[in-house]
C-alpha positions in Angstrom: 45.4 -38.4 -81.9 41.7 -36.7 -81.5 40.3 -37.0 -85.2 37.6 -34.3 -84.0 37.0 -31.3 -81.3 35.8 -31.4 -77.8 33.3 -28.3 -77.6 33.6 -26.5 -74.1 29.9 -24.7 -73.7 29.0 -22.3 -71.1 26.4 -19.7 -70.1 24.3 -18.8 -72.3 25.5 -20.7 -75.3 23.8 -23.6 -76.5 25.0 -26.1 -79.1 23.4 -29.0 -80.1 25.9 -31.2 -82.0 24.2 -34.1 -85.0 26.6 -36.9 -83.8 28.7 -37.6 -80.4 27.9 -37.3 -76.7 26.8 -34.4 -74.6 28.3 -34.4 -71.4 27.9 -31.8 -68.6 30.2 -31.1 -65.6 28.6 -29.2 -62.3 32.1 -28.8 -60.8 34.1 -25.2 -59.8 37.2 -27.1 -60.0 39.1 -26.5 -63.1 41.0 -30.0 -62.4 37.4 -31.8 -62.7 36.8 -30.6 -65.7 39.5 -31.1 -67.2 39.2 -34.7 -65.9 35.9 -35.2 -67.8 37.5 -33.5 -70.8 40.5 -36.3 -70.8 38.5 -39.3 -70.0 36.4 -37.6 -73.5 39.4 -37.1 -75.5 40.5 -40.9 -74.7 37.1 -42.6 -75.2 35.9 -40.4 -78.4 38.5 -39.4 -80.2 36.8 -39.8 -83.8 33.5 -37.7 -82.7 32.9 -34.6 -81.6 32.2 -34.2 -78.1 29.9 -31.3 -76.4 31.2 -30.4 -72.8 28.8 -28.6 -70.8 29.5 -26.8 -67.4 28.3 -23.5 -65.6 31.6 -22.2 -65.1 31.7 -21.4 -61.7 29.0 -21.5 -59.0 25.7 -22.4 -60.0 23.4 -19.4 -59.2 20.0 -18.2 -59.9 21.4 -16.7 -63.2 22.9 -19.6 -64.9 20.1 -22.2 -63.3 17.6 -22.4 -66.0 20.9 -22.7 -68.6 22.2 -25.5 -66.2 19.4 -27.3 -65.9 18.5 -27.4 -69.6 22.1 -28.6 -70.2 21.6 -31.6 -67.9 18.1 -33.1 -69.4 19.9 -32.8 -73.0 22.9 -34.6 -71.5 24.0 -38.5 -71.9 25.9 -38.3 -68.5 26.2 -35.3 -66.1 29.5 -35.3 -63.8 28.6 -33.7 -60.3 31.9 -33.3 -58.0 29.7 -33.7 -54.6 33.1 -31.6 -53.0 32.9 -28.1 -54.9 28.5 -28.5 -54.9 26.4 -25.9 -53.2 23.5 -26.1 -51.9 21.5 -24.7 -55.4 23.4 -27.1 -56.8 22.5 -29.9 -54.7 18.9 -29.6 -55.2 19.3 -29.1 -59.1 21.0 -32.5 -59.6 18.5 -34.3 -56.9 15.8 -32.9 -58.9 17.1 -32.6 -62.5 16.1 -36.6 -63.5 19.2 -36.6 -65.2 21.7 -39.7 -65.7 24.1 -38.4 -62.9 27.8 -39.9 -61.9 28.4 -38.8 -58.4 32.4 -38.1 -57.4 33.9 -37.5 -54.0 37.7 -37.2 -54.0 37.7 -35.9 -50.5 34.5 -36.8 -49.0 33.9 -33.1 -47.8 29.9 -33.0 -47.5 30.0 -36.3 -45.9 25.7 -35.5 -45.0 25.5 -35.4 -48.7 27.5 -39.0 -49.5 25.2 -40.9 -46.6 22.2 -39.3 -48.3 22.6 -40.5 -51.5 24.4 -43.7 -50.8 21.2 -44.7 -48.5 19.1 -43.7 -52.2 21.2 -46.8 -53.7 23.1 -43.9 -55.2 26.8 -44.9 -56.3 29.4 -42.6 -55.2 32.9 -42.5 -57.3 36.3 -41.6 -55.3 37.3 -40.7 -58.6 37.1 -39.7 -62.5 39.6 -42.7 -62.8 37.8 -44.9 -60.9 34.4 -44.2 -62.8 35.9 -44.7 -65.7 37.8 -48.2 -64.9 34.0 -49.3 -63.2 32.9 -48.2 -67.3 35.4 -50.4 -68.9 34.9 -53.8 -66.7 31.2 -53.2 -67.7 32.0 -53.6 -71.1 34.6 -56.4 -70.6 31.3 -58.4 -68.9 28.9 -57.7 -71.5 31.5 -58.4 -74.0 32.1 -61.8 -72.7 28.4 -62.7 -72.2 
């Protein structure tokens, strides 16, 4: 049972919480976020938890919002299959702590790109999130 809310910002709001993460999402795809929002909900359920995402297409209206959202972020989910091309270069140049997904590998020039930049690339929300918890399992037993 979630103990406190998950805050869903978009364009122009701003909210700058005193305790828990700030996550942002750069996806179009309602299913992402949502996604992000569960593996939230299960991880911090006794904080409150800011969710960031444009929603819809990042354009030159919401860019400066976006970006902004990103640098203030603890992690920033970028579905590589619903990017554009704005919002490739935002995330290349945002020097942001980025997870990159790619459920269906459709800009496959973008996935050899970044994998050749010792990027990671995630087939999944699930599959980040199980790479997350065998971290902590090593460090744990270290």
């Amino acid at each position: 049972m979630r103990e406190n809310a998950i805050y869903t910002v978009t364009p122009p709001d701003l909210l700058l919480p005193t305790s828990g993460p700030i996550v942002t999402v750069i996806s179009t795809d309602k299913d992402f976020v949502d996604g992000v929002e569960t593996l939230y909900e299960n991880i911090f359920n006794t904080v409150s938890v800011a969710l960031y995402h444009p929603n819809g297409q990042i354009t030159e209206k919401n860019l400066a919002w976006l970006l902004s959202a990103m640098r203030m972020s603890d992690t920033v989910y970028v579905d590589l299959d619903n990017l554009n091309e704005l919002g490739i270069a935002l995330v290349l140049l945002a020097q942001s702590k980025n997870v990159y997904i790619s459920e269906r590998n459709k800009k496959q020039g973008i996935v050899k790109l970044l994998n050749s930049t010792n990027h990671q690339i995630f087939e999944s929300i699930k599959e980040y999130s199980q790479y997350v918890i065998e971290g902590l399992e090593f460090d744990a037993s270290i």
